[in-house]
VEXMILUM-418413 format. One record per atom (N, C-alpha, C): residue number from 0; chain; x, y, z. Coordinates in steps of 0.05 Angstrom, whole numbers. Example, Ala and Ser with C-alpha at 12.3 -4.5 7.8 and 13.67 -1.06 7.14 Angstrom:
NODE nupa guke      u      v      w
NODE    0    A    264   -114    156
NODE    0    A    246    -90    156
NODE    0    A    264    -66    156
NODE    1    A    257    -45    142
NODE    1    A    273    -21    143
NODE    1    A    258      1    157
***
This chain:
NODE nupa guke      u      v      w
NODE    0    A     17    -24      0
NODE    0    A      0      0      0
NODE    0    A     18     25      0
NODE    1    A     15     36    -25
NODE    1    A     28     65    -16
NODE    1    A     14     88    -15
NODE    2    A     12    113      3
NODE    2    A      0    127      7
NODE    2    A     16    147      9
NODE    3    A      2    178      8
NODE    3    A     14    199      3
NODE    3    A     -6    226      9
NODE    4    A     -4    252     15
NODE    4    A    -18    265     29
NODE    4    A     -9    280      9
NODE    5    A    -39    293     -8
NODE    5    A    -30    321    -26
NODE    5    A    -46    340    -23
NODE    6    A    -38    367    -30
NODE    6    A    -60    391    -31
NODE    6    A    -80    383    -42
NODE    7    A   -110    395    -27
NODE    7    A   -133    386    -40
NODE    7    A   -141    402    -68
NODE    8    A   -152    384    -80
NODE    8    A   -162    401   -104
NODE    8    A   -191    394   -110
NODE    9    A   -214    407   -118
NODE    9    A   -243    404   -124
NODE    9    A   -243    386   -127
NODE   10    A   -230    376   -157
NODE   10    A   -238    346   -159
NODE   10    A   -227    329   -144
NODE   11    A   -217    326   -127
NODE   11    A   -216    301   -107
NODE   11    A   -241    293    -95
NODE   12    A   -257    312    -86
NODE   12    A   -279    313    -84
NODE   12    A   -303    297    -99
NODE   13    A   -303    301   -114
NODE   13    A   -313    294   -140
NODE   13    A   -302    262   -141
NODE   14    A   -286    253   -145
NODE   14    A   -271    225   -143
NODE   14    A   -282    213   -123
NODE   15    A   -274    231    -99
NODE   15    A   -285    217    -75
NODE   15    A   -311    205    -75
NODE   16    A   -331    225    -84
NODE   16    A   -360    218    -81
NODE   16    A   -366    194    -95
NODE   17    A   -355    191   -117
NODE   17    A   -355    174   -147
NODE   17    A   -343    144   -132
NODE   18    A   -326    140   -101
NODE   18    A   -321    109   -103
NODE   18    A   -345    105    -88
NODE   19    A   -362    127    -73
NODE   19    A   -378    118    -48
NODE   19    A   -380    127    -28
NODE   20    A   -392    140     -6
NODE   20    A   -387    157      9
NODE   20    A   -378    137     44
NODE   21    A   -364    149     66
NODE   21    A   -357    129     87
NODE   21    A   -388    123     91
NODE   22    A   -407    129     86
NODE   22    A   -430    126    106
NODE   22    A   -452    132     88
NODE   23    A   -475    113     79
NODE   23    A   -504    122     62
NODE   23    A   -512    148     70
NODE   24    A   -509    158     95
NODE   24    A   -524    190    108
NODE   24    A   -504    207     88
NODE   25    A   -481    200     81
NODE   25    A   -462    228     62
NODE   25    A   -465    224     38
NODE   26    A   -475    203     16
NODE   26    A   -490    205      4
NODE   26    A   -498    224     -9
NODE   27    A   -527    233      8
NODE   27    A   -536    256     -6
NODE   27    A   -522    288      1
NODE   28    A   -513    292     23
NODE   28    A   -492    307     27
NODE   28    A   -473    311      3
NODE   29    A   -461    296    -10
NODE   29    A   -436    291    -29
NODE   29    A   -450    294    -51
NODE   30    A   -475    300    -61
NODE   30    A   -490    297    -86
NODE   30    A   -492    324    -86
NODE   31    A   -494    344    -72
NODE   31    A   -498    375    -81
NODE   31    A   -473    381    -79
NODE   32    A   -468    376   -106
NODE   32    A   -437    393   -112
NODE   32    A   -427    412   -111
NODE   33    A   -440    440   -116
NODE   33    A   -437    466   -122
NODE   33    A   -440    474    -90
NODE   34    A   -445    466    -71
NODE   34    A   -454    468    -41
NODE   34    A   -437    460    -25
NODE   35    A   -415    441    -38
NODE   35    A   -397    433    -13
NODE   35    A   -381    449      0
NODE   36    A   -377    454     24
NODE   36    A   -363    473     34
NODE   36    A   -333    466     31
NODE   37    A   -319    447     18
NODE   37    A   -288    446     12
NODE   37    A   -294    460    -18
NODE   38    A   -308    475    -28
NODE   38    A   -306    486    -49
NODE   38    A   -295    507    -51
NODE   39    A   -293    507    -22
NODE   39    A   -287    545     -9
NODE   39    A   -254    542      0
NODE   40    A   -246    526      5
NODE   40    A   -220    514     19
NODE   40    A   -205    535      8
NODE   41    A   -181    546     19
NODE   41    A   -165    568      2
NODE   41    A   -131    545     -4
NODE   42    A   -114    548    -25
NODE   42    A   -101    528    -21
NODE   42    A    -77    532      8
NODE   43    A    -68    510     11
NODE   43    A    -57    504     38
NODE   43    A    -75    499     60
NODE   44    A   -102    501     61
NODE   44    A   -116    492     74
NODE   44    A   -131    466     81
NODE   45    A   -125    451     61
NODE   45    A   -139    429     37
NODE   45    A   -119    402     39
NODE   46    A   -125    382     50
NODE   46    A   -109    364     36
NODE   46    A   -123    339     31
NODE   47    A   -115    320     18
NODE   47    A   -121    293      6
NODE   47    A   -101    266      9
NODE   48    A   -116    257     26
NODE   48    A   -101    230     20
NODE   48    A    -96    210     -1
NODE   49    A    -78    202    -14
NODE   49    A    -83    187    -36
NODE   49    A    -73    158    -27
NODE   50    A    -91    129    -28
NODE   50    A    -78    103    -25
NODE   50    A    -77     89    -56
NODE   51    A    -57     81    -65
NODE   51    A    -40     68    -96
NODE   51    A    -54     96   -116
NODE   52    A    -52    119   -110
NODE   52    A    -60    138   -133
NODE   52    A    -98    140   -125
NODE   53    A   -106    139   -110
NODE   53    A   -134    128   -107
NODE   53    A   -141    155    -83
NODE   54    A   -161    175    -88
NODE   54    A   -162    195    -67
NODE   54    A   -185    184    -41
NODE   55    A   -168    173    -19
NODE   55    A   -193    160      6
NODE   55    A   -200    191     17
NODE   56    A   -194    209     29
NODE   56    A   -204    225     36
NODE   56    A   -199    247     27
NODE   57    A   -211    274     37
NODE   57    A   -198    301     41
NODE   57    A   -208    314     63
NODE   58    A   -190    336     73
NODE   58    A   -202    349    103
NODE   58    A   -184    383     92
NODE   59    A   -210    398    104
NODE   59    A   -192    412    109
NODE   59    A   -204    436    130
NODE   60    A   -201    460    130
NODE   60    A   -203    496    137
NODE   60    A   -215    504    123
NODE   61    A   -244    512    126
NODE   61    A   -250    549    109
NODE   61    A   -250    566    138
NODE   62    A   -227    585    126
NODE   62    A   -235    609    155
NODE   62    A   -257    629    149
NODE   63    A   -277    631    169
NODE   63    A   -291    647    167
NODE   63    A   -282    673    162
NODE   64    A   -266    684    187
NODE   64    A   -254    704    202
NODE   64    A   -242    702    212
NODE   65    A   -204    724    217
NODE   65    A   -194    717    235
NODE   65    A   -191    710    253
NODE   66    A   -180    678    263
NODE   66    A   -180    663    287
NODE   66    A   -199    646    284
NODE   67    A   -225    640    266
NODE   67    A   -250    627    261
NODE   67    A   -254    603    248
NODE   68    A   -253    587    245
NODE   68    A   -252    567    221
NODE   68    A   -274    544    223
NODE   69    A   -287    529    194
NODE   69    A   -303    518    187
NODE   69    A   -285    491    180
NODE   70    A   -289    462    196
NODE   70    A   -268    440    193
NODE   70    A   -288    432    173
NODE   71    A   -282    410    151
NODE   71    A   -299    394    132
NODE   71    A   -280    366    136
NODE   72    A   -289    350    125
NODE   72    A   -277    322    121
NODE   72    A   -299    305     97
NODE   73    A   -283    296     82
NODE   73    A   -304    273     58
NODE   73    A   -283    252     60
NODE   74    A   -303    229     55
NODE   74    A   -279    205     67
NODE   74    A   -292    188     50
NODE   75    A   -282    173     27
NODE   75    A   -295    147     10
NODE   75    A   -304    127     30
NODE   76    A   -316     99     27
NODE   76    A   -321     77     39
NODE   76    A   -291     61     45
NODE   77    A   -272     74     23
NODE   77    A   -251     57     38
NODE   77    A   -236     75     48
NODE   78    A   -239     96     64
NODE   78    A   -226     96     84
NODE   78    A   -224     72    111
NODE   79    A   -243     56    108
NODE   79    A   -240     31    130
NODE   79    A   -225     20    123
NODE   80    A   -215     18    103
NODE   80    A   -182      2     97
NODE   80    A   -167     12    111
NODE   81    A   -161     31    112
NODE   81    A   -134     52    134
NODE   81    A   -151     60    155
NODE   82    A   -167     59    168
NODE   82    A   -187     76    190
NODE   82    A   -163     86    209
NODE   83    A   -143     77    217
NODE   83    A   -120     81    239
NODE   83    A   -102    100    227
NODE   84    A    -91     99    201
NODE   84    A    -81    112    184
NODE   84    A    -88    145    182
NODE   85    A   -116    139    174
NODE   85    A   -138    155    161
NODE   85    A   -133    184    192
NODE   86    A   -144    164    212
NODE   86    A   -148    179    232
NODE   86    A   -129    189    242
NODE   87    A   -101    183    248
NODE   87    A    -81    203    255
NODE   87    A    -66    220    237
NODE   88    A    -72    214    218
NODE   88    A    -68    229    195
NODE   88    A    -84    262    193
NODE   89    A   -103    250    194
NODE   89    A   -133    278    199
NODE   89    A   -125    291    224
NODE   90    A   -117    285    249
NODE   90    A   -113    304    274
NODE   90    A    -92    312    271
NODE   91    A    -65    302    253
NODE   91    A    -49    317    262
NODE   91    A    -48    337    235
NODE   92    A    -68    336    211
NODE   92    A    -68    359    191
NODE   92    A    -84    378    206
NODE   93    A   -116    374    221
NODE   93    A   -121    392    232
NODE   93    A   -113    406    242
NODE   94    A    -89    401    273
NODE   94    A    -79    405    283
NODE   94    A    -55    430    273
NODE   95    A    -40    425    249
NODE   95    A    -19    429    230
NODE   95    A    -42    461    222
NODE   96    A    -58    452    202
NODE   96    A    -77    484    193
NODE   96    A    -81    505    214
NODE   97    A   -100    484    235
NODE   97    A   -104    506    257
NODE   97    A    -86    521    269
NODE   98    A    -65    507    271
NODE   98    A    -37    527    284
NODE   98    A    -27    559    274
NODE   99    A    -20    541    241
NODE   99    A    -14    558    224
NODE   99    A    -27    573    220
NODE  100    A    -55    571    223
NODE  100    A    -73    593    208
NODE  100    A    -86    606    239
NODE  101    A    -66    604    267
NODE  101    A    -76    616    284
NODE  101    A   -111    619    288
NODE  102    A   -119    587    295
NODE  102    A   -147    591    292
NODE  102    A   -148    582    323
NODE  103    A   -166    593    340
NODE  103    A   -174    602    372
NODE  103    A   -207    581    373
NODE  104    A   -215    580    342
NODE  104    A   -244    563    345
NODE  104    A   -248    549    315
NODE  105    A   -246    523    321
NODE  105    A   -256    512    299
NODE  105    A   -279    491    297
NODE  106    A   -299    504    287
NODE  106    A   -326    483    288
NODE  106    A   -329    467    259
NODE  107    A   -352    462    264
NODE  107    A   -362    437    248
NODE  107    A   -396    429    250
NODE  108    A   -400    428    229
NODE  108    A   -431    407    224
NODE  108    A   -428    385    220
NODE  109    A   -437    363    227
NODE  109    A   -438    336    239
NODE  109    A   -468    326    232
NODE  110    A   -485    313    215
NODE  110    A   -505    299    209
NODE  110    A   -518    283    233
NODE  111    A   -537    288    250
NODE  111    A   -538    279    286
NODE  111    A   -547    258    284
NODE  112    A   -555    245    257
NODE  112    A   -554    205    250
NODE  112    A   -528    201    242
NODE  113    A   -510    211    236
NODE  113    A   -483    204    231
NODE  113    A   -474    192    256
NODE  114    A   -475    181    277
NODE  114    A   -464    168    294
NODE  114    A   -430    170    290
NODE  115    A   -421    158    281
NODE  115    A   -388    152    273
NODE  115    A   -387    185    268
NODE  116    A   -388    199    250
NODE  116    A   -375    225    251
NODE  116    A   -374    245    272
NODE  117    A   -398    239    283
NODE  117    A   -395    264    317
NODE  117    A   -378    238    328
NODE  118    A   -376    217    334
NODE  118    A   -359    200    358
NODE  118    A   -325    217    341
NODE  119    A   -320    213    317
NODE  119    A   -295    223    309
NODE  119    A   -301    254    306
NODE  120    A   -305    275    307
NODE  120    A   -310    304    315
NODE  120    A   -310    305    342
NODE  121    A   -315    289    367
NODE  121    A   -312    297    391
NODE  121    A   -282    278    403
NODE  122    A   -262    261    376
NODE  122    A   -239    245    381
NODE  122    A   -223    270    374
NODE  123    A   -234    283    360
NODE  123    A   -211    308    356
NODE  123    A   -211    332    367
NODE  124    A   -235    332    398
NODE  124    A   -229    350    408
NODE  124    A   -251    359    402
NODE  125    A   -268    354    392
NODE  125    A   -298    380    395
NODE  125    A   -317    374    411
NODE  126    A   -330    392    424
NODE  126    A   -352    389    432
NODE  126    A   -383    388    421
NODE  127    A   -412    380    424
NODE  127    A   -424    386    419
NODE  127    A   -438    410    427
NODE  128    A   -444    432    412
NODE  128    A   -452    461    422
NODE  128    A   -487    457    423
NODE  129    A   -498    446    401
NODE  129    A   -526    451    400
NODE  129    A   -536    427    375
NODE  130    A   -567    423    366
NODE  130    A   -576    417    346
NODE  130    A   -584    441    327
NODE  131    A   -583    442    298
NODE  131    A   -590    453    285
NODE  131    A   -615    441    267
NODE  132    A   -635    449    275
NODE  132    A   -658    429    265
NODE  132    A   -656    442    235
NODE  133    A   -668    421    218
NODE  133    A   -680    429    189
NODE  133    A   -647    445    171
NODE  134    A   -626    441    186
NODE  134    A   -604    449    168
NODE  134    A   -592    438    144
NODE  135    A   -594    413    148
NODE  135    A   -585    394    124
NODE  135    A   -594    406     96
NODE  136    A   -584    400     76
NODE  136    A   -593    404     50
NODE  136    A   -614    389     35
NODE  137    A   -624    361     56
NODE  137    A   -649    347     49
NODE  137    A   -662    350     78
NODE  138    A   -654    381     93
NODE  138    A   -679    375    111
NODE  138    A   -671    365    139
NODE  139    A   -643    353    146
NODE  139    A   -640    333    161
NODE  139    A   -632    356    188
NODE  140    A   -628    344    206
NODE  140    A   -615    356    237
NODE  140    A   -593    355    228
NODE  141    A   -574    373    239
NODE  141    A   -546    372    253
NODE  141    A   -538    380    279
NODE  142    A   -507    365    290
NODE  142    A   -503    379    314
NODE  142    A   -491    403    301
NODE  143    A   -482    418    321
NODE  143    A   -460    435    324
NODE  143    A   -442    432    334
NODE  144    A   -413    429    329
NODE  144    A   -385    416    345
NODE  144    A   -368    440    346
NODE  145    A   -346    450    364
NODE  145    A   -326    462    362
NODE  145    A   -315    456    383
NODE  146    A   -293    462    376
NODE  146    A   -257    464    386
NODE  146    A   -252    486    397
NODE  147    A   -239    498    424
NODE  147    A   -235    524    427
NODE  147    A   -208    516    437
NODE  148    A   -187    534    420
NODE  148    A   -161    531    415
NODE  148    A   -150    547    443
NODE  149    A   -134    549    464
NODE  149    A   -120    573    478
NODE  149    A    -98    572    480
***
């Protein structure tokens, strides 16, 4: 297995969605294209994992405002091939952005049937803040998660 960590680019995205999403709930999440919030990613904020040339994830930063930031993550179905991989890989890029980009708060929307994604959003340190009823793009709940950096 060789793997390799590169700047994100749109279409990884796009690839990603195309092997399968980690979870049927991202699915329809990953189907409104023009909506994804890594669309916004600025570069250096963005990265992609690639396993044999093959893009399993991307994560990255949109900053709202200084010190503010918006985390994303899209993860194919095989990220469960690397899940251990996958996962220290992701905290220590988060970790890596947020520094650099001097961010004090970084949240997140989390799907509140996603089970696995709030359990990994609160492995990296977030909290849950609130529900956001009716936010989803088909309608669905979300939590609210953030990080407060000091």
């Amino acid at each position: 297995m060789d793997s390799k960590i590169k700047p994100f680019k749109k279409f990884h995205a796009d690839q990603i969605a195309s092997y399968g999403m980690n979870h049927k709930l991202m699915e329809i999440d990953a189907s409104y294209e023009d909506n994804r919030i890594c669309n916004y990613t600025k570069p250096g904020n963005g990265f992609t994992m690639f396993v044999d040339d093959k893009p399993v994830y991307a994560i990255g930063i949109v900053i709202l405002w200084p010190g503010v930031c918006e985390g994303w993550v899209m993860a194919s179905r095989n990220v469960f091939d690397i899940r251990y991989l996958a996962a220290k890989t992701m905290k220590e890029l988060t970790e890596e952005m947020c520094k650099r980009n001097k961010i004090r708060r970084l949240q997140t929307s989390v799907k509140s049937e996603f089970k696995l994604g709030v359990r990994f959003a609160t492995w990296l340190g977030m909290e849950i803040e609130g529900l956001k009823k009716s936010y989803g793009p088909d309608g669905s709940d979300y939590y609210q998660l953030a990080r407060i950096f000091n």
